[in-house]
C-alpha positions in Angstrom: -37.1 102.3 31.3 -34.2 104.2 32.2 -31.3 102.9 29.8 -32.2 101.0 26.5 -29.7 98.5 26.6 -28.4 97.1 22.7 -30.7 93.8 23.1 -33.3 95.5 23.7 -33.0 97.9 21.2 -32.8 94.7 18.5 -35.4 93.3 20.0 -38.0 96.2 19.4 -36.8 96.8 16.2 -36.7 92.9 15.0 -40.0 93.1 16.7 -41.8 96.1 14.7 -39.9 94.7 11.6 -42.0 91.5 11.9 -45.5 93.3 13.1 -45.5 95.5 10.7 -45.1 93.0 7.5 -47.6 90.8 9.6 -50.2 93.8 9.0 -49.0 95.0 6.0 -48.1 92.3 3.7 -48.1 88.6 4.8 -50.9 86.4 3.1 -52.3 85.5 6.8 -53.6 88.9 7.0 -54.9 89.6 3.8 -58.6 89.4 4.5 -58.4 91.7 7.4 -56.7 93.9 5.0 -59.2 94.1 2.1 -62.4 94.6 4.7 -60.1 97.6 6.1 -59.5 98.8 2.3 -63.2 98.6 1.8 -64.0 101.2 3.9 -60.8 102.9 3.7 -59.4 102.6 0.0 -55.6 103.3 0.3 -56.0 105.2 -3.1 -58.4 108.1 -1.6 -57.8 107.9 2.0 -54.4 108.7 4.1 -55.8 106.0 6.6 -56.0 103.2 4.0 -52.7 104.6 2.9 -50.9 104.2 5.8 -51.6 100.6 6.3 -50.0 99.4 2.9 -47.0 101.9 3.8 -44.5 100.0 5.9 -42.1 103.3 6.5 -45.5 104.9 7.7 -46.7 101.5 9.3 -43.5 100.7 11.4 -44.1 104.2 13.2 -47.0 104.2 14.7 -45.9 99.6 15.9 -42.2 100.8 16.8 -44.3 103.4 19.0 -46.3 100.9 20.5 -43.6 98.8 21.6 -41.4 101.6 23.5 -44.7 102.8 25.1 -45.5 99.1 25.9 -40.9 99.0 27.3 -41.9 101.7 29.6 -45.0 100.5 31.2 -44.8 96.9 31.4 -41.1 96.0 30.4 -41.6 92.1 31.2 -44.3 91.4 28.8 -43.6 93.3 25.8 -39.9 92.3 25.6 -41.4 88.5 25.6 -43.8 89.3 22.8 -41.2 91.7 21.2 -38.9 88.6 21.8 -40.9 85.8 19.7 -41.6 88.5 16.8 -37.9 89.4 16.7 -37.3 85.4 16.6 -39.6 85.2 14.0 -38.1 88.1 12.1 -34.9 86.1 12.1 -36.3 82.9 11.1 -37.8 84.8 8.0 -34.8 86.7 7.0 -32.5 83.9 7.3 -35.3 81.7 5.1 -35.2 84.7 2.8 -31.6 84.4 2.4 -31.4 81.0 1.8 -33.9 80.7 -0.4 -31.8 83.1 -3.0 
Protein backbone atom coordinates (compact mmCIF):
# COMPACT_ATOMS: atom_id res chain seq x y z
CA UNK A 1 0.00 0.00 0.00
CA UNK A 2 1.74 2.87 -1.32
CA UNK A 3 -0.88 5.86 -1.46
CA UNK A 4 -4.10 5.63 0.64
CA UNK A 5 -6.46 6.95 -1.74
CA UNK A 6 -9.78 9.00 0.01
CA UNK A 7 -12.16 5.75 -0.60
CA UNK A 8 -10.16 3.89 0.98
CA UNK A 9 -9.55 5.89 3.78
CA UNK A 10 -13.62 6.01 4.37
CA UNK A 11 -13.77 2.71 3.92
CA UNK A 12 -11.40 1.76 6.89
CA UNK A 13 -12.68 4.11 8.95
CA UNK A 14 -16.66 3.36 8.19
CA UNK A 15 -15.25 -0.05 8.54
CA UNK A 16 -13.59 0.16 12.28
CA UNK A 17 -16.64 2.50 13.12
CA UNK A 18 -19.02 -0.53 12.53
CA UNK A 19 -16.47 -3.33 14.13
CA UNK A 20 -15.93 -1.72 16.82
CA UNK A 21 -19.77 -1.01 18.00
CA UNK A 22 -20.29 -4.68 16.75
CA UNK A 23 -17.79 -5.79 19.76
CA UNK A 24 -18.49 -3.11 21.97
CA UNK A 25 -22.14 -2.46 22.13
CA UNK A 26 -24.58 -4.08 19.68
CA UNK A 27 -27.12 -6.62 21.45
CA UNK A 28 -25.77 -9.51 18.97
CA UNK A 29 -22.66 -9.58 20.92
CA UNK A 30 -23.68 -9.24 24.18
CA UNK A 31 -23.11 -12.81 25.48
CA UNK A 32 -19.70 -12.88 24.16
CA UNK A 33 -19.24 -9.80 26.01
CA UNK A 34 -20.33 -10.81 29.57
CA UNK A 35 -18.30 -14.35 29.41
CA UNK A 36 -15.18 -11.95 28.49
CA UNK A 37 -16.30 -9.60 31.63
CA UNK A 38 -16.40 -12.70 33.66
CA UNK A 39 -13.01 -13.28 33.58
CA UNK A 40 -11.98 -9.90 32.89
CA UNK A 41 -14.38 -7.34 34.87
CA UNK A 42 -13.94 -4.00 33.08
CA UNK A 43 -14.12 -2.41 36.68
CA UNK A 44 -10.65 -3.98 37.96
CA UNK A 45 -8.97 -4.98 34.80
CA UNK A 46 -7.44 -2.53 31.87
CA UNK A 47 -8.33 -5.57 29.49
CA UNK A 48 -12.03 -5.69 30.40
CA UNK A 49 -11.73 -1.96 30.26
CA UNK A 50 -10.70 -1.70 26.94
CA UNK A 51 -13.40 -3.69 25.36
CA UNK A 52 -16.41 -1.37 26.68
CA UNK A 53 -14.11 1.69 25.56
CA UNK A 54 -14.77 2.42 21.98
CA UNK A 55 -11.87 5.35 21.71
CA UNK A 56 -9.61 2.48 23.11
CA UNK A 57 -11.52 -0.20 21.11
CA UNK A 58 -11.36 1.40 17.55
CA UNK A 59 -7.40 1.42 17.94
CA UNK A 60 -6.32 -1.68 18.28
CA UNK A 61 -9.69 -2.71 14.93
CA UNK A 62 -8.56 0.59 12.89
CA UNK A 63 -4.99 -1.20 13.40
CA UNK A 64 -6.04 -4.33 12.14
CA UNK A 65 -7.54 -3.05 9.10
CA UNK A 66 -4.40 -1.01 7.72
CA UNK A 67 -2.20 -4.07 8.66
CA UNK A 68 -4.80 -6.29 6.86
CA UNK A 69 -4.57 -2.84 3.53
CA UNK A 70 -0.98 -3.61 3.43
CA UNK A 71 -0.83 -7.38 3.23
CA UNK A 72 -3.78 -8.48 1.47
CA UNK A 73 -5.45 -5.23 0.00
CA UNK A 74 -8.21 -7.24 -1.99
CA UNK A 75 -9.84 -8.93 0.82
CA UNK A 76 -9.88 -6.47 3.55
CA UNK A 77 -11.18 -3.57 1.44
CA UNK A 78 -14.27 -6.14 0.55
CA UNK A 79 -14.88 -6.91 4.27
CA UNK A 80 -13.92 -3.22 5.15
CA UNK A 81 -16.46 -2.54 2.27
CA UNK A 82 -19.79 -4.42 3.68
CA UNK A 83 -18.94 -3.08 7.34
CA UNK A 84 -18.60 0.54 5.98
CA UNK A 85 -22.01 -0.31 4.07
CA UNK A 86 -23.42 -1.38 7.11
CA UNK A 87 -22.09 1.70 9.06
CA UNK A 88 -24.05 3.75 6.58
CA UNK A 89 -27.15 1.80 6.68
CA UNK A 90 -27.05 2.30 10.59
CA UNK A 91 -26.31 5.96 10.62
CA UNK A 92 -28.69 6.86 8.16
CA UNK A 93 -31.49 4.61 10.24
CA UNK A 94 -30.24 6.55 13.20
CA UNK A 95 -30.97 9.68 11.59
CA UNK A 96 -34.17 8.97 10.53
CA UNK A 97 -35.38 7.51 13.24
CA UNK A 98 -34.93 11.12 15.19
Amino acid sequence: MTDMTLLQFLLLGLGTYRVTRLITRDTITASLRNAFWGKFPPESSRLGYLSTCEWCFSVWIGSGFVISAIIIPSVTYIVATVFAVSAIAGLLTAYEDK
